[in-house]
C-alpha positions as CSV (number, residue, x, y, z in Angstrom):
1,X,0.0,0.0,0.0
2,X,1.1,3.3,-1.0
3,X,2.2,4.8,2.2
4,X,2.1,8.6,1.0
5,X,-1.8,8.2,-0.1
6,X,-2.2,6.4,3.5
7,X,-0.9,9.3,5.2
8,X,-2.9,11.9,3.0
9,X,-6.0,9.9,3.4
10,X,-5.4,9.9,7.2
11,X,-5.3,13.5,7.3
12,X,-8.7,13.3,6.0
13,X,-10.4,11.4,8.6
14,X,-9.2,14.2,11.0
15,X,-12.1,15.4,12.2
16,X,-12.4,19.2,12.2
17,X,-9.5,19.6,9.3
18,X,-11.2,20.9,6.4
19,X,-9.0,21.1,2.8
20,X,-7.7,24.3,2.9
21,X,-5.7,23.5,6.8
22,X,-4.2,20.0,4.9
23,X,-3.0,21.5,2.3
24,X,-1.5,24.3,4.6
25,X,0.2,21.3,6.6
26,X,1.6,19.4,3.8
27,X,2.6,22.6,2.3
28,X,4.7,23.7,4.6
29,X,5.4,20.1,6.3
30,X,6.6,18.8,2.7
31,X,4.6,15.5,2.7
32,X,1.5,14.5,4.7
33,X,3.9,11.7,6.2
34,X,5.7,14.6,8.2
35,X,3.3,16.2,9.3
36,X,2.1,13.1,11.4
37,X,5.8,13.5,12.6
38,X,6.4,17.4,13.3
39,X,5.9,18.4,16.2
40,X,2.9,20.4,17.9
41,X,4.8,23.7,18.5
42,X,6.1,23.4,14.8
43,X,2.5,22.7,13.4
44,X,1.3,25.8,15.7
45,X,3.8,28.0,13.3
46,X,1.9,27.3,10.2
47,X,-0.5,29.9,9.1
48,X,-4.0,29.0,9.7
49,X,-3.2,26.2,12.3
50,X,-4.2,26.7,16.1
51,X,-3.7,25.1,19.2
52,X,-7.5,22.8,18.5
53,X,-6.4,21.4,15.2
54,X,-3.1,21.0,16.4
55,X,-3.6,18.9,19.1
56,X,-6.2,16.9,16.6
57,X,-3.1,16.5,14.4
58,X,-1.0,15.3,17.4
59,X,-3.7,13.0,18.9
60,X,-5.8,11.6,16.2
61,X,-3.7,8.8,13.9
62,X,-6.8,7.2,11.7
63,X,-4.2,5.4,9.8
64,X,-6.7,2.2,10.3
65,X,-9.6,3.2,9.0
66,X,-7.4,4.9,6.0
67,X,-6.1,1.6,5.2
68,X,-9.8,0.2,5.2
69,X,-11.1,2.9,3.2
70,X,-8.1,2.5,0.5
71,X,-8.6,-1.2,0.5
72,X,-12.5,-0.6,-0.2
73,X,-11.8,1.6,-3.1
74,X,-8.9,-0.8,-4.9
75,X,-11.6,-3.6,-4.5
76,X,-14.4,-1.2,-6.0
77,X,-12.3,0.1,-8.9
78,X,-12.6,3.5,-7.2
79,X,-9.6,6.1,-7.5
80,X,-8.6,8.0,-4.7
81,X,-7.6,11.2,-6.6
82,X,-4.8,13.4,-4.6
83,X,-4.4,16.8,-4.9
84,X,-1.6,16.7,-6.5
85,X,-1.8,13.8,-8.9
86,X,-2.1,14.2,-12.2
87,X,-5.7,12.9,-12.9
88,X,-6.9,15.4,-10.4
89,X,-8.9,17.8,-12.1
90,X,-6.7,20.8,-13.6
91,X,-9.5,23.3,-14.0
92,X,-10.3,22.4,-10.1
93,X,-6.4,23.2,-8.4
94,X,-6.7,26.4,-10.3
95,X,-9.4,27.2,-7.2
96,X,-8.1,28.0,-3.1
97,X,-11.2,25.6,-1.8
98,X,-10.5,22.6,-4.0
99,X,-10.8,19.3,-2.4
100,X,-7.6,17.8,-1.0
101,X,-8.8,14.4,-2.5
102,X,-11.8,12.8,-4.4
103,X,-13.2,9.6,-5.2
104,X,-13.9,8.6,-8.8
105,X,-15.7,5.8,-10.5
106,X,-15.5,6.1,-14.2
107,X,-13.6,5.6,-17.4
108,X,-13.7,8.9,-18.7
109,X,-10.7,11.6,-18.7
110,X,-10.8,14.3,-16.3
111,X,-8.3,16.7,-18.2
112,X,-7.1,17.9,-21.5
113,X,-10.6,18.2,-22.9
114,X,-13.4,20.8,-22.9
115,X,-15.9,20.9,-19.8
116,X,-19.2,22.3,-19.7
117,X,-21.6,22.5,-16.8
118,X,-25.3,22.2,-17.0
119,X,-27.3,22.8,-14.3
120,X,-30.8,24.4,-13.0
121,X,-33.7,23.6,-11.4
122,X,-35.4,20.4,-10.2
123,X,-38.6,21.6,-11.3
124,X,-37.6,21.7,-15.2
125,X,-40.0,22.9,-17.8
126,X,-40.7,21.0,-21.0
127,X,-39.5,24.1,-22.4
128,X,-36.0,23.4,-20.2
129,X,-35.7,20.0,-20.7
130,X,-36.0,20.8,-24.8
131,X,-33.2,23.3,-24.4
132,X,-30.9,21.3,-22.3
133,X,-31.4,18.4,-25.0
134,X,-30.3,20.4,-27.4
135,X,-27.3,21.9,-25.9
136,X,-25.8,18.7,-25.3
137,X,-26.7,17.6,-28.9
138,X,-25.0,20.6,-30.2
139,X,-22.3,20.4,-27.9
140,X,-21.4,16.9,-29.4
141,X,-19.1,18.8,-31.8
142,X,-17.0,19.4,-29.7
143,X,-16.8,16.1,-28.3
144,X,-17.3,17.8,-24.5
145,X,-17.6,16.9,-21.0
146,X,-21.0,17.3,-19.3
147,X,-20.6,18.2,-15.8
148,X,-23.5,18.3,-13.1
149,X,-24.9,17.0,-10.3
150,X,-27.2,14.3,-11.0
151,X,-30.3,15.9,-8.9
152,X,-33.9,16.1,-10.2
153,X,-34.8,18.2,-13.0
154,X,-32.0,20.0,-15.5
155,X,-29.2,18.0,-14.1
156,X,-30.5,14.6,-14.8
157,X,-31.9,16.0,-18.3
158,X,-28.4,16.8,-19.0
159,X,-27.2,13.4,-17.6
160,X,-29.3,11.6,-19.8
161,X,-28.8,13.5,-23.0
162,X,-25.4,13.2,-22.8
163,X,-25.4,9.3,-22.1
164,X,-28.2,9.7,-25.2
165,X,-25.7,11.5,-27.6
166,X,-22.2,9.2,-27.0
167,X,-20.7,12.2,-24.7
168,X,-18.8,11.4,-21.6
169,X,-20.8,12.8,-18.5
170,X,-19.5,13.1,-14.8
171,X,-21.9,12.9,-11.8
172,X,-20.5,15.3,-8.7
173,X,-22.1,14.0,-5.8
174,X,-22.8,15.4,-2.0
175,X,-22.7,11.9,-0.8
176,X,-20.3,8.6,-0.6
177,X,-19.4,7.3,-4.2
178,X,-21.6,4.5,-3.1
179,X,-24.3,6.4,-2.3
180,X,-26.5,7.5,-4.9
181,X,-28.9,10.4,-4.5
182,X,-32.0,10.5,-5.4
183,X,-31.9,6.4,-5.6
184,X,-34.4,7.0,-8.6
185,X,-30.9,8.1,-10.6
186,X,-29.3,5.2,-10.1
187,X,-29.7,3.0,-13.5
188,X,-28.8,6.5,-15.2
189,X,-25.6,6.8,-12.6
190,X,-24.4,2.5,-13.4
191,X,-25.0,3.8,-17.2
192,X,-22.1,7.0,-16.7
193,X,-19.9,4.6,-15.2
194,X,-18.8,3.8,-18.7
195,X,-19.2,6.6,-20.3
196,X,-18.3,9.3,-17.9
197,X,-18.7,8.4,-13.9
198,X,-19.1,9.5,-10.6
199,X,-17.1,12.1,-8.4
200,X,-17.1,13.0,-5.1
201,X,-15.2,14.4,-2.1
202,X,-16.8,12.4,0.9
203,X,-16.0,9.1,2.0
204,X,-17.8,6.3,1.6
205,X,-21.2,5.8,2.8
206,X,-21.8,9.5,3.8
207,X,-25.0,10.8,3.4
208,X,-26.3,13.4,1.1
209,X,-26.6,16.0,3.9
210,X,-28.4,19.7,2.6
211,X,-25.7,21.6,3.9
212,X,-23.4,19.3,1.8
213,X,-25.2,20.6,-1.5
214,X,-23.4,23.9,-1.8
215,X,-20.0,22.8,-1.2
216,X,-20.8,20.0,-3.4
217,X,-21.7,22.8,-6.3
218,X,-18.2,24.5,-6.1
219,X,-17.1,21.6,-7.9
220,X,-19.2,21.8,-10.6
221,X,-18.3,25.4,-11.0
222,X,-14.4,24.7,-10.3
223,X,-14.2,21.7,-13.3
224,X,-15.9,23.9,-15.7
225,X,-14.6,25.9,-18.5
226,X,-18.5,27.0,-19.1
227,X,-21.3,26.7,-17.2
228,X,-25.0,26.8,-18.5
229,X,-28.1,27.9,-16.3
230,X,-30.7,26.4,-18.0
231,X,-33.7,27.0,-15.7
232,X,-33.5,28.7,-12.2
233,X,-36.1,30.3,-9.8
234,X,-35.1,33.4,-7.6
235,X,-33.1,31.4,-5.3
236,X,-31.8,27.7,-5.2
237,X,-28.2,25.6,-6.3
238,X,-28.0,26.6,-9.8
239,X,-28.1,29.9,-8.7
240,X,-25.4,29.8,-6.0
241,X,-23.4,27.6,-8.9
242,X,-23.3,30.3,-10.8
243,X,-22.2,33.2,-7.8
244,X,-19.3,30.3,-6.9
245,X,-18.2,29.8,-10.8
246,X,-18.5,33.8,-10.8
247,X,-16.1,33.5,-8.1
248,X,-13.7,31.5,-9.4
249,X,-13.8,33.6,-12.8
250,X,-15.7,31.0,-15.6
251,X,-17.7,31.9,-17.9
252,X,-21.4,31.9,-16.5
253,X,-24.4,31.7,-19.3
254,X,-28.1,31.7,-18.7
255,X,-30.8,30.5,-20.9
256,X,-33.8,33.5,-20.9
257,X,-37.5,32.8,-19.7
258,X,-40.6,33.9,-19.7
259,X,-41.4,37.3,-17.6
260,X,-43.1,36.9,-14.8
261,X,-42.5,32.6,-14.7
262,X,-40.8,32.0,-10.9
263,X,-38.4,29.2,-13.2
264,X,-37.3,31.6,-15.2
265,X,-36.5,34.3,-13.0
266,X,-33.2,33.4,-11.6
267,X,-31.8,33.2,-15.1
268,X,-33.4,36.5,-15.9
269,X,-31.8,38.1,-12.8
270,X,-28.1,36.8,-13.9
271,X,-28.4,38.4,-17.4
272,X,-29.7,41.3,-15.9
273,X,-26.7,42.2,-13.2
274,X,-24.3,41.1,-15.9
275,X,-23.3,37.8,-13.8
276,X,-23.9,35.8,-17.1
277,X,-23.8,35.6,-21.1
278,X,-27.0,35.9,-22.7
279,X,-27.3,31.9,-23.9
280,X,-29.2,31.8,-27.3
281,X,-27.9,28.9,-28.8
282,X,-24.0,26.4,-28.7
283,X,-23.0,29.4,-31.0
284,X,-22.7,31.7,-27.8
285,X,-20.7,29.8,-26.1
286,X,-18.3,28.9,-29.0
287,X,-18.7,32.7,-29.5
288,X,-17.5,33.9,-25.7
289,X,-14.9,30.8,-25.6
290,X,-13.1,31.0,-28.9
291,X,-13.6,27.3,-30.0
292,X,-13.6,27.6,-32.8
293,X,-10.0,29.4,-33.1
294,X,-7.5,26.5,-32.5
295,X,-5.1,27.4,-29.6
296,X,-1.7,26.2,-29.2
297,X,-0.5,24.6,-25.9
298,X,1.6,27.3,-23.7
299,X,5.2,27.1,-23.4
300,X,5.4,23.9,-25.3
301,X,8.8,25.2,-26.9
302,X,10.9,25.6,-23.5
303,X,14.1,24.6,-23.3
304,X,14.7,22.6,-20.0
305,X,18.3,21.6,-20.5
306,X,19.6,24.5,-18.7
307,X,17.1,23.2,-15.5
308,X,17.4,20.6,-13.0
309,X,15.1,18.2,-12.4
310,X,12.9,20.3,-9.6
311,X,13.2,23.4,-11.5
312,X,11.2,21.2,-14.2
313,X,8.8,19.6,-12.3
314,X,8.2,23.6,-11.0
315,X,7.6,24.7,-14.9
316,X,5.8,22.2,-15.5
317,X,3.2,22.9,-13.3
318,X,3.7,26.5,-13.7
319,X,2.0,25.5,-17.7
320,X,-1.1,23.8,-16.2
321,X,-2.0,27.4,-14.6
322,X,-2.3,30.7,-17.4
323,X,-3.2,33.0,-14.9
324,X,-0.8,32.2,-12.1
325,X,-0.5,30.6,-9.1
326,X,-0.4,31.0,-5.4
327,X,3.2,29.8,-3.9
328,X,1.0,27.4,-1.4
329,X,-0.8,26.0,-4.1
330,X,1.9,25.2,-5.7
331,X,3.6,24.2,-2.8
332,X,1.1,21.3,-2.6
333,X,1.1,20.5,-6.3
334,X,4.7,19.8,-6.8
335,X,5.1,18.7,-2.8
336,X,7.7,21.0,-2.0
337,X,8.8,22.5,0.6
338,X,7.9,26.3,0.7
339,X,11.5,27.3,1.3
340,X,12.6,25.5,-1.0
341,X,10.6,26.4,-3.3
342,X,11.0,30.0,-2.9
343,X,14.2,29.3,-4.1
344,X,13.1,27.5,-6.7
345,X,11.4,30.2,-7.9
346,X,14.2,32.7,-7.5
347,X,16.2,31.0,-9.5
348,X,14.0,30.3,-12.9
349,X,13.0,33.8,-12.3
350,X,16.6,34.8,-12.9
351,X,16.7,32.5,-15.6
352,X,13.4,34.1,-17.2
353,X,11.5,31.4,-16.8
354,X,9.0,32.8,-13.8
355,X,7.2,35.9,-13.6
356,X,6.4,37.0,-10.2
357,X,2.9,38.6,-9.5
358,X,1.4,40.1,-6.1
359,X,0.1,38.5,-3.4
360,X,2.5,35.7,-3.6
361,X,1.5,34.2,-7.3
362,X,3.8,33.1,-9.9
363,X,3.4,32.2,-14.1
364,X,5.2,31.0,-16.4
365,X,7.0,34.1,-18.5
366,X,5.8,34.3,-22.1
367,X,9.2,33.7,-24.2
């Protein structure tokens, strides 16, 4: 067994240490493995970390039911996605609240393809089940992923016509990966498991709490190079979908409704207070994401004979994220050490390789 996942996993079944605090620890501990081993007035040093979670650190070792839990998984054909492996969702590090881990069940590629969200209310309209329909069809051009959340409604419309039109579609869940929810989605969930799957950040056999819902949403949002609104009333979770992808800076589109129809109001709303494209048709969104320009992979020219082999694994990271990224994050990504890594970055910043941006963030230089 794969002592490093163990020791992540572990970390995990802290109770009270949320994402954001492990990668904080590993960050600055260099490997989940040490910081089981650092001490408590060392892990009290580490931004974010106080005397409670600490002393959780220090007392709770769930290395047992870690090892039960990654047993359960390798027997299920489930993968227990880290952080910083490279199956994790890309799109998703890019975000400061991403998931330290997730569990997925499925065949289909999680990267290096284009990722659009569907989502909106369980109460969907013939007229929003039509439009979702066609989207997907539409959609098939570009041989995308559908992303959403397998509720009632637009999301299981979207589900469907993606299974319907030979598109890979992933199911982001607010329960275990063994626990389906609703349980009337289940035939369509066994039918993504080849031709898509099933994600989630809980453990297995956690129920689908309500508060669970939300947090479950940023993931839809953080995958996502586009996310549709299809149907929404006033308030709801397509709704806060769309304030979280806002968030996080993706492209947010609504489909119109009638005036004066409560399903139809929430979409109305976004396009009204500028939170989202006007969506008319898959032309929109080719429109506002240029794809039908063909782009050319960044930096895929660089030179890395003049680097060693950290200094590489550092670029290479650096390509995954355009925009730049925070020194923790990346911290995590490429599990080093934050000093050492600030001199990491030093140096290929010398050697014009690194741009250095406020607030701690770093790209790649344009050469």
């Amino acid at each position: 067994m794969d002592q490093n996942r163990l020791d992540q996993l572990a970390l995990n079944f802290i109770s009270g240490i949320g994402s954001y605090s492990i990668k904080q620890l590993v960050s600055y501990c260099g490997s989940a493995e040490a910081v089981f081993k650092t001490p408590k007035s060392k892990l009290l040093k580490i931004p974010g970390i106080g005397p409670s979670t600490a002393e959780l650190i220090v007392n709770q070792r769930p290395f047992e039911k870690a090892e039960k839990e990654l047993k359960r998984a390798d027997d299920e054909g489930v993968q227990i996605l880290l952080y910083s492996d490279s199956a994790y969702p890309k799109n998703l590090k890019h975000i400061n609240d991403a998931p330290a881990l997730l569990y997925y069940k499925g065949t289909a590629p999680l990267n290096d393809r284009k990722i659009v969200a569907i989502v909106g209310t369980r109460k969907a309209t013939t007229y929003g089940k039509e439009i979702t329909e066609q989207l997907v069809s539409d959609l098939k051009a570009h041989n995308a992923l559908i992303v959403s959340g397998l509720a009632y409604g637009i999301d299981i419309c979207a589900h469907k016509a993606a299974l319907n039109n030979n598109l890979d579609t992933i199911g982001v869940m607010a329960s275990g990966i063994n626990v389906v929810y609703p349980s009337v989605h289940r035939e369509a969930a066994n039918k993504m498991l080849s031709q898509g799957g099933l994600l989630t950040e809980h453990s297995y056999d956690v129920k689908p709490d309500p508060h669970k819902f939300p947090a479950r949403n940023r993931i839809i949002a953080g995958m996502a190079d586009a996310i549709v609104i299809v149907e929404a009333a006033k308030k709801g979770g397509a709704l806060i979908t769309a304030e979280v992808a806002n968030g996080y800076s993706r492209d947010v589109f609504a489909v119109p409704g009638n005036l004066g129809m409560s399903y139809s109001e929430g979409c109305n709303n976004l396009i009204k207070s500028n939170k989202a494209h006007l969506f008319t048709s898959v032309k929109d969104i080719e429109y506002i994401m240029n794809w039908e320009a063909s782009t050319d992979a960044v930096n895929t020219t660089l030179d890395f004979s003049s680097l060693d082999e950290q200094e590489v694994l550092v670029v290479k990271q650096l390509s995954d994220h355009k925009e730049g990224i925070l020194m923790d994050n990346l911290s995590w990504q490429t599990q080093l050490p934050i000093n050492l890594l600030a001199s990491i970055l030093l140096n290929l910043e010398f050697k014009g390789f690194v741009n250095s941006l406020p607030g701690k963030k770093f790209k790649l230089a344009t050469r």
